[in-house]
N, C-alpha and C positions, 0 to 999 in steps of 0.2 A: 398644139393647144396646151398638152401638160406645160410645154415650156414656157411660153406664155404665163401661164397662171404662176406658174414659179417666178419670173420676174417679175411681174406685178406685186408677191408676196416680197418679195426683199426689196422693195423700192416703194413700198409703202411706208411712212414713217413711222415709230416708235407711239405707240399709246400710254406707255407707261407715265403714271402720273408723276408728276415732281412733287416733293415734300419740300417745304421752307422750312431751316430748321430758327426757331425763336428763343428770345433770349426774353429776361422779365423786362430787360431797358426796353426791348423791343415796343415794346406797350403803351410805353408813356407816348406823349402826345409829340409831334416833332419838334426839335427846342427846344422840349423839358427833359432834357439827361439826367437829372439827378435825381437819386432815390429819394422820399418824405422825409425829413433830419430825423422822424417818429420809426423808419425802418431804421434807422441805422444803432450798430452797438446796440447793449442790452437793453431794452425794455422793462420798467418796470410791472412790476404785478398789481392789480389793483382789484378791490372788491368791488367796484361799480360793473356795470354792465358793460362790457367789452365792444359790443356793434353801437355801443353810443360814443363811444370813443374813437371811431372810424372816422382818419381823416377826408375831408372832401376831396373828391377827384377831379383833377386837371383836365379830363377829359379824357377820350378813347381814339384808337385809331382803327379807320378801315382797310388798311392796303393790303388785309389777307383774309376780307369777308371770304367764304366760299372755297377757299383755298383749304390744300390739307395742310396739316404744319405739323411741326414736332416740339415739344417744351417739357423740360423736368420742372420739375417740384416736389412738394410734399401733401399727401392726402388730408384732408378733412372731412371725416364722411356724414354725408347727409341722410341718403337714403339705402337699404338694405331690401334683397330679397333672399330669405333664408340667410345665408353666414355671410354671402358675396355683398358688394355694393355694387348699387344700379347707378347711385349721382353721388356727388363730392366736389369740393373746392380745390382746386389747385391751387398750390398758394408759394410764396417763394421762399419760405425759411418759415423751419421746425417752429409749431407752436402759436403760430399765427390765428387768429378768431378763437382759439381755445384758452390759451394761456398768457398771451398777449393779446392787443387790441388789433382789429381787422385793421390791413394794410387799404388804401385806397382801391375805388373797386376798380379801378386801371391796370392794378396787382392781383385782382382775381379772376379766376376760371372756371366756370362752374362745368364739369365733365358729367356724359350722361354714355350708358354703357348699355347696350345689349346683353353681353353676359357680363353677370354681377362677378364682378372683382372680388378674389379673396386677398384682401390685405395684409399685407406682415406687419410690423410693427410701423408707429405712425412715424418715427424716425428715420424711416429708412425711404428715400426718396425713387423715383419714380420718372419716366419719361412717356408720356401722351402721342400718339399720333393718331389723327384722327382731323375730321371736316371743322373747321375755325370760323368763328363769327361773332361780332359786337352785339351784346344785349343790355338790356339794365332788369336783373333781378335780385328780388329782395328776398334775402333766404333770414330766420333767425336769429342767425351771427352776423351776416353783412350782409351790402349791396355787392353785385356781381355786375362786373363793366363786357367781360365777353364767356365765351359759348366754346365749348368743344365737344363732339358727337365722336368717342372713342372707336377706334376702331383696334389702337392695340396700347396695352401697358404694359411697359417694360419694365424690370430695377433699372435706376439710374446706372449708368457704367462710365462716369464721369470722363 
């Protein structure tokens, strides 16, 4: 019987989840490979209101609703409990919805954390794994085209 059950244990398959790792082209819509000519090179600064200046989005993609994935970026933080953050934007380069004008929300990520994150500096980027999905929310600074439910943040290790 022991032996049994021992075969059965190593001839059962692997439950380990698979992580997709993602990229920000990944996002765009199929066909649209190219960044907004508004991501690209410097940016200028401008006194208007920056989420008015948000280009329209081309659309979202679903082919990792539900799925876990992986993406670096850079934080944008929304919400705080005590010093840590609970939610934030993921965003693909320094400076984005703050300093510059919000990327199309095909280019954002709105992350939401069980334990509140203590941030380093905003410059210093970051990698998300965690449960992925398409939404449309409207924070602030911008509209948010998808969803991530963090389960771990790492420093980027390029």
């Amino acid at each position: 019987m022991l032996l049994a059950l021992s075969a059965f244990a190593l001839a059962r398959p692997s439950y380990a989840e698979t992580v997709v790792d993602l990229d920000w082209k990944d996002l765009l819509p199929e066909g649209n490979l190219a960044i907004p000519n508004a991501m690209q090179g410097l940016l200028p600064h401008d006194e208007t209101n920056l989420a008015s200046q948000q280009p329209v989005s081309t659309g979202s993609r679903k082919d990792w609703n539900g799925q876990t994935v992986r993406l670096s970026g850079f934080v944008v933080p929304l919400d705080y409990s005590g010093t840590g953050l609970t939610a934030f934007m993921l965003v693909p380069y320094v400076g984005a919805c703050i300093h510059v004008p919000p990327p199309a929300a095909n280019q954002l990520v709105f992350v939401t954390t069980e334990k509140p994150f203590e941030q380093g500096s905003m410059f210093d980027a970051v990698t998300i794994t965690g449960m992925f999905g398409t939404v449309s929310i409207a924070t602030h600074l911008a509209e948010v085209g998808y969803a991530l439910s963090a389960d771990r943040i790492a420093p980027y290790e390029g």
